[in-house]
N, C-alpha and C positions, 0 to 999 in steps of 0.2 A: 499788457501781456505781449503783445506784436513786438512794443519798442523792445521788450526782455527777449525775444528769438530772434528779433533780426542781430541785436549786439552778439548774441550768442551765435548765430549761424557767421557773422564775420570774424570773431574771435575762434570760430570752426575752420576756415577756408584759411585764415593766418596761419596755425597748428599745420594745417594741411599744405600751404606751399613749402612752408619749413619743413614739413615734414620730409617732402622731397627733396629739399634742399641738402635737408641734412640736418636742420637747426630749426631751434622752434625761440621764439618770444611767446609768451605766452601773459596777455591781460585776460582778467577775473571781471566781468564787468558789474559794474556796479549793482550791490543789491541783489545779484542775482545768486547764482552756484558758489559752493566752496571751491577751492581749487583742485579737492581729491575727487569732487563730483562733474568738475568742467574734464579733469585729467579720462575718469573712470565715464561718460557720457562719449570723451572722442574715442576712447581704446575702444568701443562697443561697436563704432562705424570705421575706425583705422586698423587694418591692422593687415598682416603682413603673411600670407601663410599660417593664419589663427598664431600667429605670436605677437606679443602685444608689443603698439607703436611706439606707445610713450611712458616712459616714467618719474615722477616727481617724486622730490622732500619737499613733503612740508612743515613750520614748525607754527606751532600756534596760529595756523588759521593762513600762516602766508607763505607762497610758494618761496621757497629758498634756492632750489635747483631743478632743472628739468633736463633729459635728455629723449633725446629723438633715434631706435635703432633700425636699421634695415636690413632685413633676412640676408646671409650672405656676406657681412661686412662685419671686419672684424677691427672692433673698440681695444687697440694696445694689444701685450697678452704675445705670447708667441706660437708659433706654427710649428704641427711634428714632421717628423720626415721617418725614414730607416735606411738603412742600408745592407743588406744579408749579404755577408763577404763570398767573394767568384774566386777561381783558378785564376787572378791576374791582378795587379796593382788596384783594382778598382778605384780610376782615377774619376770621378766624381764632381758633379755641379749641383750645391744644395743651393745658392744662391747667384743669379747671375747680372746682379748687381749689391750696389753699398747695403749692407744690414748687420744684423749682431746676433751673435751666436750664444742661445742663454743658457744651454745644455746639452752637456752628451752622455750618453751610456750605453755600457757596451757590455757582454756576454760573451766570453769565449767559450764556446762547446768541444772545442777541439783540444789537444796536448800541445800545439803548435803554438809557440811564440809571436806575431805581429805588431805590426807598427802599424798607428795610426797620425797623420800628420794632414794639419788643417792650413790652409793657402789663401792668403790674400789675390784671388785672383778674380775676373769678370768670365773667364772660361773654364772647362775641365782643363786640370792642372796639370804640368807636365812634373811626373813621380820621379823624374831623373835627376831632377833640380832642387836647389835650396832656396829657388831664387820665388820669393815672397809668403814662403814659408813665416808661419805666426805660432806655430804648437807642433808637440811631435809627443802621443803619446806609448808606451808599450802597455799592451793587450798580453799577460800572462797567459801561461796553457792553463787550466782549469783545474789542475793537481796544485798548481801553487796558490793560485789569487784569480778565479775565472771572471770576475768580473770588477768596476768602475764605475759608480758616475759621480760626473765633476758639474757642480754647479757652479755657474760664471759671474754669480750676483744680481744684485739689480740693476746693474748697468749693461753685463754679460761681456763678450769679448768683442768687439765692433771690428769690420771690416771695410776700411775704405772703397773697394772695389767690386768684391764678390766674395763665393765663400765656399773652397772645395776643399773636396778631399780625400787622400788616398791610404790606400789600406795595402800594405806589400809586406812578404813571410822576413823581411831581414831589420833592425834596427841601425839606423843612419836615414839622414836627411835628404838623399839622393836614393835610398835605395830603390831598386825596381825587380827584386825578386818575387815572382807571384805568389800573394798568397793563399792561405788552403780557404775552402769555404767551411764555415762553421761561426764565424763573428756576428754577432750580432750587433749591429748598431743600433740604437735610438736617437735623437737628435731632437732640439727645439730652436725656433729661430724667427727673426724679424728684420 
């Protein structure tokens, strides 16, 4: 019985560095636990803000996969943003660095027509330019077509550098006429 809790209490402390780590190996020691009851034994002393640390497949008795989560850290999967359009070009930094743009969508509340146009850039963009422009959508007034969303796939639209963008009342790729407020953005992104 000793030899069965000390294997077990080191096969606890391995789960537990890894856990920190980020990554877990996980052995079943001999003879002892299944590996839903080694898994379901560490979630009872690990855990994270009462959210559970660990989870496995198992298939017939053997573990197949395990992963390790930490409150706060996000596994893939993209991040939302918005943007509620101002009285001006709303030149904007959703990302200010390299990532990918997995969605947008947009609401016009207003009769005004806008342009929305997305930038390869690392800072807020400058609305006057076309220079690293990557999208350029028009936002109908809301009597025609008030709203948009454009899904960018599983791969989405990547951005070399960064990821801005700006919202102004005129369609062209330079323009910088202010827009009205009433647009509503959504956005998701990685």
């Amino acid at each position: 019985m000793m030899r069965r809790l000390k294997r077990l209490g080191i096969a606890l402390l391995g789960v537990l560095a890894g856990f920190l780590a980020g990554s877990v190996l996980l052995v079943k020691p001999a003879g002892a636990q299944t590996f839903q009851q080694v898994i379901d034994d560490i979630n009872s002393k690990i855990t994270t803000n009462g959210q559970q640390a660990i989870t496995g497949a198992i298939l017939n008795g053997v573990l197949i996969e395990m992963m390790t989560y930490t409150q706060g850290v996000a596994f893939g999967g993209c991040v939302g943003g918005q943007l509620l359009s101002a009285a001006s070009t709303n030149a904007t930094i959703i990302k200010g660095g390299p990532g990918t743009l997995c969605a947008i969508t947009w609401l016009n509340t207003t009769n005004t027509l806008m342009d929305i146009r997305l930038y390869d850039t690392p800072s807020t963009p400058n609305c006057g330019s076309a220079s690293g422009l990557v999208a350029n959508f028009v936002a109908q007034g809301n009597t025609i077509n008030p709203g948009a969303t454009i899904v960018l796939g599983g791969a989405g639209l990547v951005f070399a550098t960064g990821i801005g963008m700006c919202v102004t009342g005129g369609n062209a790729n330079n323009d910088t006429t202010p827009a009205v407020t009433g647009l509503n953005i959504n956005y998701s992104f990685r």
